[in-house]
C-alpha positions as CSV (number, residue, x, y, z in Angstrom):
1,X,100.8,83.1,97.7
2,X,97.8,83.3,95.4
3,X,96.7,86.9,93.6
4,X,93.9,87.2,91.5
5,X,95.7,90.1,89.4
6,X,92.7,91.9,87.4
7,X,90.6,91.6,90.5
8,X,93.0,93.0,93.0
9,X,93.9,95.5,90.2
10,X,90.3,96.6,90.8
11,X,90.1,96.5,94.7
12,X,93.4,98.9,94.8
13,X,92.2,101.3,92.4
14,X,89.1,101.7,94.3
15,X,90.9,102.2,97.5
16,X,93.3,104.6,95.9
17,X,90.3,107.1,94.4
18,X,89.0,107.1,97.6
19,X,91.9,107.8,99.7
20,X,93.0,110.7,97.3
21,X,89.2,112.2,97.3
22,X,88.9,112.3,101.5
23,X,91.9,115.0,102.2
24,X,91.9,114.2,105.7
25,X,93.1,111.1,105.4
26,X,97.0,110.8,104.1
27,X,97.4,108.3,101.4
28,X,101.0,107.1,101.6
29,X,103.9,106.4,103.9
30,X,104.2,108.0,107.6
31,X,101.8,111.0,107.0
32,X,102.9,114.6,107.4
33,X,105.0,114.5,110.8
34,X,106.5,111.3,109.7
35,X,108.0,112.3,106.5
36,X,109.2,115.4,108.0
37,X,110.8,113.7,110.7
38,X,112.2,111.6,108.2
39,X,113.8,114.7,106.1
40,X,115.3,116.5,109.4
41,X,116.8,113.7,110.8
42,X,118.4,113.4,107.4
43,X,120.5,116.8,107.1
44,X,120.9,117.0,110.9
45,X,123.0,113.4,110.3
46,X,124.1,114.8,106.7
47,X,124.9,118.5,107.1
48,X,128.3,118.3,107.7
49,X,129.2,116.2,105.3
50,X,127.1,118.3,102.3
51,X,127.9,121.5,100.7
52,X,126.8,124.5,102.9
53,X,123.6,125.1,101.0
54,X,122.0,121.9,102.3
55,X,122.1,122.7,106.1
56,X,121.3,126.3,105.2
57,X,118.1,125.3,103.4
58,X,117.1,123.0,106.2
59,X,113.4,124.2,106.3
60,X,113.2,123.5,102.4
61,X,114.4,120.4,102.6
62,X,112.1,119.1,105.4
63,X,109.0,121.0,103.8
64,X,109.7,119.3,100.6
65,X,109.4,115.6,102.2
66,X,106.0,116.0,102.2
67,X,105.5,117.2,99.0
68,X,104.1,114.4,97.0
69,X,101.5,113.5,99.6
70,X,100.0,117.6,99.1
71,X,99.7,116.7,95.2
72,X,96.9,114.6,95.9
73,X,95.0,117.3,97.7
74,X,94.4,118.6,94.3
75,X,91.7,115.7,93.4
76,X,91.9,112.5,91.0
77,X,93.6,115.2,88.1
78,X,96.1,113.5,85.3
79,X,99.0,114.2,87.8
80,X,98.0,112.2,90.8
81,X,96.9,109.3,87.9
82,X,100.2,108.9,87.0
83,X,102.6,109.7,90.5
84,X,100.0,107.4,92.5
85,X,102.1,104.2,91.6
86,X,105.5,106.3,92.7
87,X,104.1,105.2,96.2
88,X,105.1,101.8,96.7
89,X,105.6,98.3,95.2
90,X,103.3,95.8,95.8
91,X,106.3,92.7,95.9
92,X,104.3,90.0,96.3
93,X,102.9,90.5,92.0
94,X,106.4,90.1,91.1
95,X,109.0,88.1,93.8
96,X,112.2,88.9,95.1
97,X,113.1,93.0,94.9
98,X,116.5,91.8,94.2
99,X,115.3,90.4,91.2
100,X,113.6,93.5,90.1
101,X,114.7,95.2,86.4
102,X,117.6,97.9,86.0
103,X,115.2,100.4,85.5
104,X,111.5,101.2,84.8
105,X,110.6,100.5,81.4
106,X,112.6,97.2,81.4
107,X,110.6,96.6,84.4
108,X,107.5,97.9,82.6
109,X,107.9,95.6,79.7
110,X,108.4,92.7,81.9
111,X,105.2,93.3,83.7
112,X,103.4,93.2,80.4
113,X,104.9,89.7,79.6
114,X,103.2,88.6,83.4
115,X,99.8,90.1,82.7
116,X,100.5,92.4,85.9
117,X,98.1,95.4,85.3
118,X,101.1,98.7,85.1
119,X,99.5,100.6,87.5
120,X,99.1,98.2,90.4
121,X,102.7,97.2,91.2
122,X,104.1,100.4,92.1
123,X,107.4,102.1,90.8
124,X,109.0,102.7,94.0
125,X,112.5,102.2,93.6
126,X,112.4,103.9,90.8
127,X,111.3,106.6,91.8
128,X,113.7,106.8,94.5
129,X,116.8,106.1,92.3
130,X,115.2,108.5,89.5
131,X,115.4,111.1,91.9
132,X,118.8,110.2,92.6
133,X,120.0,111.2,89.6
134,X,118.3,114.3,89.5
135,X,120.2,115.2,92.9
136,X,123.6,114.2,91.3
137,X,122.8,116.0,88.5
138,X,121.7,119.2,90.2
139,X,125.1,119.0,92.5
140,X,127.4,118.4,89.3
141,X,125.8,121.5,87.5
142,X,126.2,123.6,91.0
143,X,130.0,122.5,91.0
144,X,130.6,123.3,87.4
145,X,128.5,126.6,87.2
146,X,129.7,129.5,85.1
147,X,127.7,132.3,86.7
148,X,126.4,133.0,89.9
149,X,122.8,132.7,88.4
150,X,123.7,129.0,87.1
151,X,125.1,128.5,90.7
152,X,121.7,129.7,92.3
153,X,119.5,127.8,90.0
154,X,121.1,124.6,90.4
155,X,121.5,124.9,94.1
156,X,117.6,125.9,94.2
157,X,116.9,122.2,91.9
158,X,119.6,120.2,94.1
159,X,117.4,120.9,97.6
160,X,114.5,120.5,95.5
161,X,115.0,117.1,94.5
162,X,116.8,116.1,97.4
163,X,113.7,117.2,100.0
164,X,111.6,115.0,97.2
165,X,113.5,112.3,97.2
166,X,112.8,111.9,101.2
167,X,109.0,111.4,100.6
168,X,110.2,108.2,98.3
169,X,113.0,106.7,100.8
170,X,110.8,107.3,103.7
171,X,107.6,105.5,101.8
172,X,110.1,102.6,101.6
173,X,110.9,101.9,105.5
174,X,107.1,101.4,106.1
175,X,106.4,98.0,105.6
176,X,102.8,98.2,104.4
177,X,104.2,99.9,101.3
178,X,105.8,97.3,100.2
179,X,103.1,94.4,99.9
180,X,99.7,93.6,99.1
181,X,98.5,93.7,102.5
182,X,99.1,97.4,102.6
183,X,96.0,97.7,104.4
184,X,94.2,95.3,106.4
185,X,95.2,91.1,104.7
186,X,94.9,91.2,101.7
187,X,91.7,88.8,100.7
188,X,93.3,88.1,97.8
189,X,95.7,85.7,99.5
190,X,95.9,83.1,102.1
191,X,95.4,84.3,106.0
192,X,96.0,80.9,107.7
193,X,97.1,83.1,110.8
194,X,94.1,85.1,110.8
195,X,95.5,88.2,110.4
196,X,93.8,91.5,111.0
197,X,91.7,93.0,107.4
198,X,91.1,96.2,109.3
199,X,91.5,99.0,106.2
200,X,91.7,101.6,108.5
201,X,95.2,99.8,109.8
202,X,97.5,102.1,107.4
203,X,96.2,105.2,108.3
204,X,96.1,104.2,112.0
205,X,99.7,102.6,111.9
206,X,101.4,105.8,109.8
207,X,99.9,108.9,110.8
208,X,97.8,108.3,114.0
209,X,100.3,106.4,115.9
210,X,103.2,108.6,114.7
211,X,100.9,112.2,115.1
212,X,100.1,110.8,119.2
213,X,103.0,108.7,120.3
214,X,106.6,108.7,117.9
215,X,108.9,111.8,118.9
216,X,111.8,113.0,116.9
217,X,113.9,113.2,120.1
218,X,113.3,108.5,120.3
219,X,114.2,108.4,116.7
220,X,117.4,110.8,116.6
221,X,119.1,107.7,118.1
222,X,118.4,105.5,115.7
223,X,119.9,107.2,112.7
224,X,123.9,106.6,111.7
225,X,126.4,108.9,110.5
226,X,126.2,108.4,106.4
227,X,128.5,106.7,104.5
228,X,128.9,106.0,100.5
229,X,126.9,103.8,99.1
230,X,128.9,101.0,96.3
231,X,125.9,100.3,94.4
232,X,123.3,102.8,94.6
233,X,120.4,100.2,93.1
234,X,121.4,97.6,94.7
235,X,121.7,99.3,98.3
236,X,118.1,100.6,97.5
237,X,116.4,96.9,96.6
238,X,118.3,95.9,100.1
239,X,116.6,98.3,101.4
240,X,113.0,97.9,100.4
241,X,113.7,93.9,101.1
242,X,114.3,94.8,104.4
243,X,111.0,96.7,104.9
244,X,109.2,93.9,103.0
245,X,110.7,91.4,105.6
246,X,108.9,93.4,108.4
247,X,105.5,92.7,106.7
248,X,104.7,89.5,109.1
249,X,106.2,91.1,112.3
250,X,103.7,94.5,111.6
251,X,101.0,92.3,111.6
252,X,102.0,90.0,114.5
253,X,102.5,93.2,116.3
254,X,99.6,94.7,115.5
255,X,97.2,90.9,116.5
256,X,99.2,91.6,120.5
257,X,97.9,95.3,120.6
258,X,100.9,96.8,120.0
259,X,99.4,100.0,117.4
260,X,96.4,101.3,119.6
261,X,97.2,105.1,119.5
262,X,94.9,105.8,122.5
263,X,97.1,103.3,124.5
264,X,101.1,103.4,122.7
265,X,103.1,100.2,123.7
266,X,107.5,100.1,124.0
267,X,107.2,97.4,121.4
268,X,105.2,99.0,119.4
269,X,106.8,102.3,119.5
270,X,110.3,101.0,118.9
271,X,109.0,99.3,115.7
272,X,107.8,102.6,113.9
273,X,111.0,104.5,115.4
274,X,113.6,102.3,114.0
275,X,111.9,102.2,110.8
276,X,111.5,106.1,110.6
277,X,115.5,106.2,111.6
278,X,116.5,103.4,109.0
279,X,115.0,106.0,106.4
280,X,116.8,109.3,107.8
281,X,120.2,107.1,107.8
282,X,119.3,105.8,103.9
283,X,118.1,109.5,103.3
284,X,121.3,110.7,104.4
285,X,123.9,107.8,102.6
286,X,121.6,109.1,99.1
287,X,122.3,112.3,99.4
288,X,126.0,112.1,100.6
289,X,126.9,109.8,97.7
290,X,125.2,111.7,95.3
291,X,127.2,114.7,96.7
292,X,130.5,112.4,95.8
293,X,129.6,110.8,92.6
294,X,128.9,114.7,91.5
295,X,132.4,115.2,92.2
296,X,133.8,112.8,89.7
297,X,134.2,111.7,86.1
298,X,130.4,110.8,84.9
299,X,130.4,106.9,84.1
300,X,130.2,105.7,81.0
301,X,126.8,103.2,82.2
302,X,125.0,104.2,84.7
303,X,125.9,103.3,88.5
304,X,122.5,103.4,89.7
């Protein structure tokens, strides 16, 4: 596949100033209802399996997974500049997400040796596993705390993070956010199988078909019990493969009909709902091993 780099650099920067100057229109993965869906599925799956303080902080943690999206109400300012990228990963400008650096300067530098413009790709694993070890830090410090005011404050930073850290995971399940054609075909690249270049399809695939048609009650059922994670990194690029693998099958889906909000289709439907429960169950697996590896010795190299 073919990418004029500088020139699509251009036609996403574009897109992104206008999607973050029109507040009505939510500029990254699943939209408000999604994302919180996301988060409560999460500790519902999770609670019993966290410290107390999660499950009582519920609300926190829900309101928090939409957090990063309500940044960019505040207009094109130096913050929304540099979290933008935090959004996604545009695959296709560098190959396989297995292949991807350990973490994101090695990346960064790598991307400078391609001629890939730095704030095009997108840094989403990183952000998720960044925000990893923030929640592993925050639980270690709450474990370890020497006053009940050190106990407070790091329980207050370990739902913090962990509510942030949704917005990121749940960015990842959606397809769209993890290629070029994150809105409409890209023209950038071939379409021999004419697919749709609608750029209202992102908007209308994450928020309006979730807001009218997805119910947390479909998606409960799709989320599994969470269980440690080996290789946090590793499980992460897995997991944004496997949301990058559903780029062709979104589209086919979406030539037969199947994302019309005024009209919701079964095949449709189940689409969005298993990827919205594939993130509450990776949601869940993150925080419960960060919960673990908090418990024990901290390694001499990093896992993640």
């Amino acid at each position: 596949m073919s990418v004029n780099l500088v020139e699509f650099a251009v036609m996403r920067a574009a897109l992104s100033i206008l999607l973050v100057i029109s507040i009505a229109v939510p500029a990254a993965g699943w939209g408000e209802k999604g994302h919180l869906m996301v988060n409560r599925l999460a500790i519902e799956a999770a609670a019993s399996k966290l410290p107390e303080f999660m499950n009582a902080s519920r609300e926190h943690l829900t309101y928090n997974g939409f957090e990063p999206d309500r940044w960019e109400q505040e207009g094109r300012i130096q913050l929304n500049a540099g979290q933008a990228p935090e959004h996604f990963l545009d695959s296709e400008l560098w190959g396989p997400i297995a292949t991807i650096e350990a973490n994101r300067y090695a990346f960064m530098e790598k991307l400078i040796e391609r001629k890939v413009p730095l704030d095009d790709i997108g840094y989403l694993p990183y952000a998720i596993v960044e925000n990893y070890g923030r929640l592993r830090s925050a639980f270690r410090q709450w474990r370890n705390a020497k006053t009940p005011d050190d106990r407070e404050s790091a329980r207050a930073n370990a739902v913090f993070y962990a509510g942030l850290m949704g917005h990121y995971v749940g960015d990842g399940s959606q397809p769209l956010h993890n290629s070029i054609h994150y809105n409409g075909w890209s023209d950038r690249a071939p379409n021999p199988k004419n697919y749709t270049k609608d750029r209202g399809l992102h908007r209308r695939y994450e928020s309006l078909y979730v807001n009218s048609n997805i119910d947390i009650s479909a998606v409960r059922s799709k989320v599994q019990a969470p269980r440690r994670l080996d290789d946090v990194f590793t499980s992460i690029k897995q997991y944004l493969s496997q949301s990058f693998s559903e780029i062709e099958p979104l589209y086919e889906f979406e030539k037969s009909g199947e994302f019309k909000p005024e009209s919701p289709r079964p095949k449709g439907s189940e689409f969005i709902q298993t990827q919205i429960g594939r993130a509450a169950t990776m949601l869940a697996n993150l925080w419960y091993t960060a919960w673990l590896e908090s418990g024990e010795p901290i390694p001499s190299s990093s896992r993640e």
